[in-house]
N, C-alpha and C positions, 0 to 999 in steps of 0.2 A: 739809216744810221741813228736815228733819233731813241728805235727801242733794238735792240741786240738779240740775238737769238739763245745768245748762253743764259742772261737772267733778266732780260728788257730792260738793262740800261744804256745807255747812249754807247755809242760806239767813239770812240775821240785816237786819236795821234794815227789818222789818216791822213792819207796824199794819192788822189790819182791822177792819173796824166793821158790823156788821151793822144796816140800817137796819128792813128791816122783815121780815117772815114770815108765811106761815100754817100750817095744822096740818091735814088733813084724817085722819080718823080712818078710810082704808081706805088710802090711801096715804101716811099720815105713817108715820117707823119710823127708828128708829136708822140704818140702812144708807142708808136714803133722804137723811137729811140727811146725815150723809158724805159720799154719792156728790157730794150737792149744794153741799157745802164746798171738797172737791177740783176739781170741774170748774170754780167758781167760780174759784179760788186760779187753776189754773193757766192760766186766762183771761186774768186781772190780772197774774200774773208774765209771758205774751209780751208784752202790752201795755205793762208798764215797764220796756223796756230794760234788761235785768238786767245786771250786770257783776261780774268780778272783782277784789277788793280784796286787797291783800298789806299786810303789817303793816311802819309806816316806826318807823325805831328813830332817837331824838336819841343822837347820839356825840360824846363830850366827847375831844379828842384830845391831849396834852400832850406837848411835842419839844422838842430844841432850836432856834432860829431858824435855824440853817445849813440844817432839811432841808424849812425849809416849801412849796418850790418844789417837791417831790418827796411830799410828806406829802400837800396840796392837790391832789396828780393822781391820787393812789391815789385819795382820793376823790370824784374828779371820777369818775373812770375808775367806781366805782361807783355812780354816778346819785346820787352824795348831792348836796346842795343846800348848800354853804355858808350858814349862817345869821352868825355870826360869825369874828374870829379878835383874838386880843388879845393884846399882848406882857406877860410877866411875866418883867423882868431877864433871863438868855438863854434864855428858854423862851418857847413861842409854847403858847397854848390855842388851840383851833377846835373850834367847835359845828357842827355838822353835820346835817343829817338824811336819813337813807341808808335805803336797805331792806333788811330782814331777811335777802332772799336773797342779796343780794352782798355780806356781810357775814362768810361762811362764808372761814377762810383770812386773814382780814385782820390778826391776829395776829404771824402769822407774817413777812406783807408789811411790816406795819409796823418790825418789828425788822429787817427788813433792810436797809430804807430811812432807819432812824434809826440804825443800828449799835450796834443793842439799848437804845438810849437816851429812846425813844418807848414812851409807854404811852395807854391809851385805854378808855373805859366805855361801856356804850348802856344805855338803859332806852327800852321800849316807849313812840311819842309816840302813834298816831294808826293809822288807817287809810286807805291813798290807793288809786285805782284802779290797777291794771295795766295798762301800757302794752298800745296795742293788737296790736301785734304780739308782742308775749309769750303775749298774749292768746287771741287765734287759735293760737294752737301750741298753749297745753293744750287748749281747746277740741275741735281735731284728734285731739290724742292721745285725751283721754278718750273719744271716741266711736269712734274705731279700737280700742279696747280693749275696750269695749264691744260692739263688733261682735262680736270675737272670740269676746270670751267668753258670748256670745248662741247663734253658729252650731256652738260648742263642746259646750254646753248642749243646743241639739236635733241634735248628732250622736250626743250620750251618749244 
């Protein structure tokens, strides 16, 4: 569980339950239930649809009201999800909740869309799935990587 098979990272918001067992004392053995842990596991992991989760950040954004038609598209533009927006005398607040990956840079954007006059916070909310087409791209990559460095491996 530690590397995943869709793009080797950890496997998280598991629960298994062992209901019953037995023990044979010519073929029970450490290695035997292992084998018999792993081959289980990765039975139950094809079988539940496994997916990719990205971590969604709440963004508190604060501007003046002249740039909120402009502030609002930045974050449209990065898949964030308006949850609010509220006026405070000439300043607008907007709660947001955006993903960690299109998040990189928006500093910067911000200031240039506010004319240095916007500022903004995230703190980790949640975990959401990966769209699917994003999806499918690491998926692709990770296993073309892996190819690689597989036929790499038995050419050394």
């Amino acid at each position: 569980m530690r590397k995943g098979p869709l793009i080797g990272f950890p496997i998280v918001g598991v629960r298994c339950v062992v209901n019953d067992g037995n023990s044979h004392p010519v073929d029970s053995s450490e290695i035997a239930f292992r084998t018999a842990a792993l081959m289980g596991f990765r039975e139950a992991y094809n079988r539940a649809k496994p997916t990719i989760l990205e971590p969604m950040m709440l963004v508190e954004v604060q501007f003046p009201e002249e740039f909120q038609g402009a502030v609002i598209g930045q974050l449209n533009q990065r898949r964030g999800a308006i949850i609010s927006t509220e006026k405070h005398e000439t300043y607008v607040q907007a709660l947001a909740e955006v993903p960690l990956a299109d998040m990189f840079g928006y500093s910067t954007d911000l200031r240039s869309a506010t004319q240095g006059k916007g500022e903004f916070s995230m703190e980790f909310k949640r975990y959401a799935e990966l769209p699917k087409q994003q999806r499918e791209a690491m998926i692709l990559e990770y296993r073309t990587k892996n190819a690689a460095g597989a036929s790499k491996r038995a050419a050394g």
